[in-house]
MARRONU-657659 format. One record per residue: z, x, y of N, C-alpha, C, O in turn. Coordinates in steps of 0.2 Angstrom, whole numbers, plus 5000, padded with zeros to 4 digits. Each point is the difference from the previous one (the first is absolute). Layout:
<recs>
ZXYZXYZXYZXY/...
</recs>
This chain:
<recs>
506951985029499549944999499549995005500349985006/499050034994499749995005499749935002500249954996/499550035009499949945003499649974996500149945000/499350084996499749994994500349974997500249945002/500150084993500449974993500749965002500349964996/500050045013500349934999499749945004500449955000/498850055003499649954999499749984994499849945001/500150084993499950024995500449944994499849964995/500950075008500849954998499849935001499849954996/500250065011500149935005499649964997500249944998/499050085002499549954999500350004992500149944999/500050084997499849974992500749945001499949944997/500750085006500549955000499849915004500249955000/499250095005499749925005499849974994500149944999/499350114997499549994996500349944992499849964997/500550085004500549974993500449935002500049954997/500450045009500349945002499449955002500149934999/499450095003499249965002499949964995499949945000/500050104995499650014995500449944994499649954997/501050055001500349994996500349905005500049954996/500350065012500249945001499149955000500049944998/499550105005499349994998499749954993499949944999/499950124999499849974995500349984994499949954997/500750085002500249954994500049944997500049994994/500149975011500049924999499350004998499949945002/499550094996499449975000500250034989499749974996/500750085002499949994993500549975000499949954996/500850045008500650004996500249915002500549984997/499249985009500249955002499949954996500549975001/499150004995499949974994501049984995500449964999/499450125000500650014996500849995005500549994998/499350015007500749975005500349955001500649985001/498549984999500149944999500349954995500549965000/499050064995500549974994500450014997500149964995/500650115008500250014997500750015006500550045000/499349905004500550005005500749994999500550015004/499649964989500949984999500250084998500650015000/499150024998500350064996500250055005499850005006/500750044992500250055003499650065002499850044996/500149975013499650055000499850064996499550024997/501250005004500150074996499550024995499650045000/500749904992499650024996499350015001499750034996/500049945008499249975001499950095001499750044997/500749975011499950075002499950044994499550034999/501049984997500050064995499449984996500150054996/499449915002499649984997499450055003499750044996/500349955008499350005006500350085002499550045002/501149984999500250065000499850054995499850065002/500249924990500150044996499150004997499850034995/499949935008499450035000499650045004499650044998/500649955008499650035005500450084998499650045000/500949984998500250065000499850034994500350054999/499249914994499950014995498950015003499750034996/500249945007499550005004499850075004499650054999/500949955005500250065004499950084998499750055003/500849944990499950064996499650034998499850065002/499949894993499350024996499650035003499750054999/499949905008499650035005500250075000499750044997/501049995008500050064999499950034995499850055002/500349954990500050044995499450024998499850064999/499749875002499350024996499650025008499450025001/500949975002499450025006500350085005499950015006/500450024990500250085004500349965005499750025005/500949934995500349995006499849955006500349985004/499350034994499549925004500249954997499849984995/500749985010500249934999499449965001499949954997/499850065006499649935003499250014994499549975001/500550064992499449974997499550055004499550004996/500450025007499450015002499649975008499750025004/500549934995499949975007500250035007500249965004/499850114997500050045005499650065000500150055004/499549944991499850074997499550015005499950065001/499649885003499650025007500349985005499649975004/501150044999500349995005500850064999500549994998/499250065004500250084999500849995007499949955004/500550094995500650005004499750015008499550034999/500649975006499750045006500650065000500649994998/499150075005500450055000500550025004500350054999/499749905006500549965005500049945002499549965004/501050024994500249905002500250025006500350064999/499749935007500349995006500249915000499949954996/500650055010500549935001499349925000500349954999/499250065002499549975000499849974993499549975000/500850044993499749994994500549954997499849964996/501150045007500349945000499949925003500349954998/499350055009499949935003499749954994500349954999/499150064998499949964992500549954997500049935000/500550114997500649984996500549945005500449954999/499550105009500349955003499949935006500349965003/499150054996499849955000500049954997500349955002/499450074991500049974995500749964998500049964995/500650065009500549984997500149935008500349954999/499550065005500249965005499549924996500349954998/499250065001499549954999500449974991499949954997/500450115002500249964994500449945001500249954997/500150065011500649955002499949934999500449964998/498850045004499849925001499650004995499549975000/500750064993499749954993499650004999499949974996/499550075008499150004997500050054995500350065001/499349924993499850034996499550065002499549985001/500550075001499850055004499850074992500450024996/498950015003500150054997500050065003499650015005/501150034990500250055003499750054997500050065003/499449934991499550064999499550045007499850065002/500149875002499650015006500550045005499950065001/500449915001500550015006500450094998500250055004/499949954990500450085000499450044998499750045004/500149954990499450054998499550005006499950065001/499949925001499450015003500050055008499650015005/501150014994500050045007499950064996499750055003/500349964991500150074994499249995000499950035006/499649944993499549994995499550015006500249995006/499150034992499550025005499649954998500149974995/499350005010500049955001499449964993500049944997/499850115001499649994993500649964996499949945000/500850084997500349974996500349955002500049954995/500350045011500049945003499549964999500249944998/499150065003499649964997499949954993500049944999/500150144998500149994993500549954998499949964996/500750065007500649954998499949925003500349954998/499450055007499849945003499549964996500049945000/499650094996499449974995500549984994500049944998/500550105000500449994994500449935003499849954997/500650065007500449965002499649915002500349954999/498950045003499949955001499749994992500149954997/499650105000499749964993500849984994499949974995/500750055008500649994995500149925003500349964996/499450035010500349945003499649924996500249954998/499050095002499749954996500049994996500149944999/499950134996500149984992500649974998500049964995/500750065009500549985000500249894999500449974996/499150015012500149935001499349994993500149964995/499550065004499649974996500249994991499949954997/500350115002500650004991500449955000500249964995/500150045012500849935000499349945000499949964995/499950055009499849925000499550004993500249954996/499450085002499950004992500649994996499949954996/500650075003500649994995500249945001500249974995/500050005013500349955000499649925001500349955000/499050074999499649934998500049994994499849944998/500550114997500149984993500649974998500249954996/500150085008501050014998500449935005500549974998/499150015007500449995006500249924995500649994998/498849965000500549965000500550004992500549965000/499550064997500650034994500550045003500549994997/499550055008500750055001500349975008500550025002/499149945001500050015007500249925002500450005005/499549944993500149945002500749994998500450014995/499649945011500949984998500249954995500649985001/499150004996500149984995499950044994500249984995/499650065005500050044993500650055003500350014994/500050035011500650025002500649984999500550035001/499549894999500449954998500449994994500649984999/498750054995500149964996500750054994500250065000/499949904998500950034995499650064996500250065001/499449934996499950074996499950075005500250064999/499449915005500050065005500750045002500150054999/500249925003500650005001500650024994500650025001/499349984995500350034995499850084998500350054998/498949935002499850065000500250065006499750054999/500749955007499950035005500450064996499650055003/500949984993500250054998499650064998500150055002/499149924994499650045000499450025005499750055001/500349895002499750035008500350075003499750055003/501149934997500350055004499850074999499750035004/500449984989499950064995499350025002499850065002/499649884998499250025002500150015007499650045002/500749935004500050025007500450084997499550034999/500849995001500550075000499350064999499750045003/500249954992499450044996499450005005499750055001/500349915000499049995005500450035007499750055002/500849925002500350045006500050104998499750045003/500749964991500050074999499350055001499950065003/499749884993499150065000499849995005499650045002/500649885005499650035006500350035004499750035005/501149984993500250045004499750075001499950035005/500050004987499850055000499350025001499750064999/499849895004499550025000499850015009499550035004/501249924998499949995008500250095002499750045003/500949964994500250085002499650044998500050055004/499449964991499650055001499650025005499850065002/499949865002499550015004500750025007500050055004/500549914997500450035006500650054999500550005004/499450044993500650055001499650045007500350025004/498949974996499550065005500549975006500450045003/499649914997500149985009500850045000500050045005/500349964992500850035002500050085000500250055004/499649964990499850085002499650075002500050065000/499549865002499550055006500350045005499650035003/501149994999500250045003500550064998500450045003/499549954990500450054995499250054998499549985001/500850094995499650044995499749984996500549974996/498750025001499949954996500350044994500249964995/499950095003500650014995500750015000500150055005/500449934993500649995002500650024995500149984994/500250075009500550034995500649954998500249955002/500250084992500449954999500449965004500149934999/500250125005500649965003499749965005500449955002/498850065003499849985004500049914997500249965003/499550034991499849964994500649955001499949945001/500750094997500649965000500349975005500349955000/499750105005500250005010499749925000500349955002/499050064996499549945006500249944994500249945002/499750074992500349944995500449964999499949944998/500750095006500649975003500149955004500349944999/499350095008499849975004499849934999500149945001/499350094996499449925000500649944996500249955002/500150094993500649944995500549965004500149954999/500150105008500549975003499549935006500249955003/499350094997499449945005500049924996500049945001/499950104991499749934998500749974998499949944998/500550075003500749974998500249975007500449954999/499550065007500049985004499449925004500149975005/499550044991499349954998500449954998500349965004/499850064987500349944996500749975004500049945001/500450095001500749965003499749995006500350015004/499149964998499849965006499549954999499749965004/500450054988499349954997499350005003499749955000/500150105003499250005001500150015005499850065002/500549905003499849995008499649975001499849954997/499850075008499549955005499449984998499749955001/500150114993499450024997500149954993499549984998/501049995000500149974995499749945002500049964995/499850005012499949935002499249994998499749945001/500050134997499350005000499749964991499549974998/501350054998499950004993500249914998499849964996/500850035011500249954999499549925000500149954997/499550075009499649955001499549984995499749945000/500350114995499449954995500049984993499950044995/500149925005500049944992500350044997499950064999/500849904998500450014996500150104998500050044996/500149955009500050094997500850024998500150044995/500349945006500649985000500050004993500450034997/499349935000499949984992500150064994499950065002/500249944994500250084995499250014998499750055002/500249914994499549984998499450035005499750054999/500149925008499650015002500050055004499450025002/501250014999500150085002499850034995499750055001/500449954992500050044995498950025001499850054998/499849905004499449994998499850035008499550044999/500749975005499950035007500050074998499550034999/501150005000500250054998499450064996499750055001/500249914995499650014992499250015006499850055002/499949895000499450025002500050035005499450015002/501450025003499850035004500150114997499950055003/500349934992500050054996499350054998499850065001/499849884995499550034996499350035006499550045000/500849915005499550005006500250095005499650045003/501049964996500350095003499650044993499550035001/500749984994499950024995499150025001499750055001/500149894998499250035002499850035004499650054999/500649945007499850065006500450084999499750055003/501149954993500050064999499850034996500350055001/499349954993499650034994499150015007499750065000/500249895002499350015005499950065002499650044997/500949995009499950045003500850045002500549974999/499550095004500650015002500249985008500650015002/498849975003500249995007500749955002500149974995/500350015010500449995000499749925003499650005005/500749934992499749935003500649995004500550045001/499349905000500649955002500249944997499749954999/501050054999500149964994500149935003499949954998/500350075009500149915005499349974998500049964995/499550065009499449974996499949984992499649964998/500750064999500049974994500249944997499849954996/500850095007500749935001499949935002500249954998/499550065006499749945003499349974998499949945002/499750104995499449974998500449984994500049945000/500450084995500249984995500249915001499849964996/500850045011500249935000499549975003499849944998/499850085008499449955002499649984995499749955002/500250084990499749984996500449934997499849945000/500750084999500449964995500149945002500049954996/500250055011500249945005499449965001500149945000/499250104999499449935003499849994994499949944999/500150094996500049964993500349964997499849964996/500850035006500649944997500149935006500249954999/499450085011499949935002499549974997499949945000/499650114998499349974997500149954996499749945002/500650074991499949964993500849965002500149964995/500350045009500649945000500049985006499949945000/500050095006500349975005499350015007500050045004/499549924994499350015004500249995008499850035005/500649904994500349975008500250065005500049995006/500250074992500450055002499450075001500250065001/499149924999499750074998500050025006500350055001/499649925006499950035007500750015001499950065001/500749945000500550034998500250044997500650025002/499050014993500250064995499550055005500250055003/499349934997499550045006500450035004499950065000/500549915005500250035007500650044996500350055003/500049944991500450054998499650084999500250055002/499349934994499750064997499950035007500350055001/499149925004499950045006500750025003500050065002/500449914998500650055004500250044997500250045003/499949964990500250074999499450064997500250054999/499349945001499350055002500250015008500450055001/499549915003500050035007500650045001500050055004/500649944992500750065001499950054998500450055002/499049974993500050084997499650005004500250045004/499149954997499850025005500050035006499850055002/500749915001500350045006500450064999499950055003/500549934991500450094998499450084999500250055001/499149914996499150045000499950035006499850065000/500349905005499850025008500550035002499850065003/500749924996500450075005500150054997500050055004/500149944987500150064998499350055001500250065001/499249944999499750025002499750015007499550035001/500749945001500350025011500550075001499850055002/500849934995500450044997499550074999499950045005/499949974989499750064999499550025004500050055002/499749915000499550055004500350035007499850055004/500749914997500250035008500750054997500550025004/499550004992500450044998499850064996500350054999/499049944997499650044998499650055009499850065000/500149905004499950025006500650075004499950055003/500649924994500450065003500050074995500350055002/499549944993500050084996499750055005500050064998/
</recs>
């Protein structure tokens, strides 16, 4: 086994532990939230038996390319040297302290020449826009019927939560699968973009035994991000987060095949959602909801800068 293909290992295993303690809370923590009385396990196999039904197909319909296409301009290099794992491990240090950080920048972008990097940067700030702007359009219509504590209160709501479940279960499944399309690139940018069976099964495993290790710690630290905004906790109003953070992946993966940043999405989704429900119920609180939005822009931000500091002083040593 040469030094190649076990930095090769190493990186997809950072990549993958990054990637997955990372990002996941941004489709899966909604659904953690509200369904904190339940048994991990089962949630795990839920979120488990999609991604590996996700997984497949990618490889079937695309000659073994998991990742959809989304690496199709960012080619394997023909030698990884010990310099292509620092990314992932980074990435895992800053995961310590809970900033929402995108791992599209910080990993890819050591792979990608500086055009695409561009490119994913235009992608990534226009997901951010259109992202806060759709929520905050949706939730000027919706906020005071779905969102005020008085209508969350009320007995019929609450009767009806069985079928929320059922509609939270469903809209998690389609964002799961749409979050995984745009990030499988991040974990397997340092595998063969086509991938034989048993490599297919080997890495599958893995990722299953990562995300099982997520769900029995319930999110982590990354989960205080999901926690802090208006009723998300709610079945009902995770089932509605989920959903529009869904349609808003979904559009950008039909647009193009470049790799974004689903953080930025994530977050324009809730930065939408959050200044529209202090707007129409709780106006007393708008400058407060302010310094929340800015802090968490400013945390992906910072993940922007380094991760692209990162790249060029590492693209510097080829």
């Amino acid at each position: 086994m040469n030094l190649s293909l076990v930095v090769s290992i190493i990186g997809f295993m950072l990549a993958a532990y990054s990637v997955i303690a990372n990002d996941v809370i941004q489709t899966l923590g909604t659904f953690l939230s509200s369904n904190s009385k339940r048994n991990w396990f089962y949630l795990w196999l839920y979120a488990a038996l999609i991604l590996s039904i996700t997984l497949i197909i990618g490889w079937q319909l695309n000659d073994g390319d998991v990742t959809y296409g989304r690496l199709s301009k960012i080619p394997l290099p023909e030698e990884i040297t010990w310099w292509y794992i620092l990314p992932p491990l980074i990435l895992m240090l800053i995961t310590q302290f809970g900033l929402p950080v995108s791992t599209t920048f910080m990993i890819l972008s050591v792979f990608s020449s500086s055009q695409v990097i561009e490119k994913m940067v235009i992608k990534s700030v226009t997901g951010y826009a259109v992202a806060f702007a759709f929520a905050f359009g949706i939730y000027l219509l919706i906020a005071k019927k779905f969102e005020s504590k008085s209508e969350l209160d009320k007995d019929h709501v609450k009767k009806q939560e069985k079928y929320w479940m059922i509609a939270q279960w469903f809209s998690t499944g389609f964002l799961w699968s749409q979050w995984l399309i745009q990030d499988f690139a991040n974990i397997y940018v340092y595998l063969p973009r086509s991938l034989d069976l048993s490599s297919l099964l080997l890495s599958l495993s893995f990722i299953l035994i990562l995300l099982a290790y997520v769900f029995r710690k319930r999110g982590g630290k990354i989960q205080d991000v999901v926690k802090q905004k208006t009723n998300s906790a709610n079945i009902r109003s995770a089932t509605l987060i989920d959903l529009t953070y869904g349609v808003v992946l979904y559009v950008f993966t039909v647009l193009n095949p470049i790799p974004m940043s689903t953080t930025w999405t994530f977050v324009g989704i809730l930065a939408g959602r959050e200044y529209a429900i202090t707007y129409l119920l709780n106006k007393g609180a708008i400058n407060e909801t302010y310094k929340k939005l800015f802090k968490d822009l400013y945390k992906v931000n910072i993940g922007l800068v380094v991760s692209i500091i990162i790249a060029v002083i590492l693209q510097s040593l080829k």
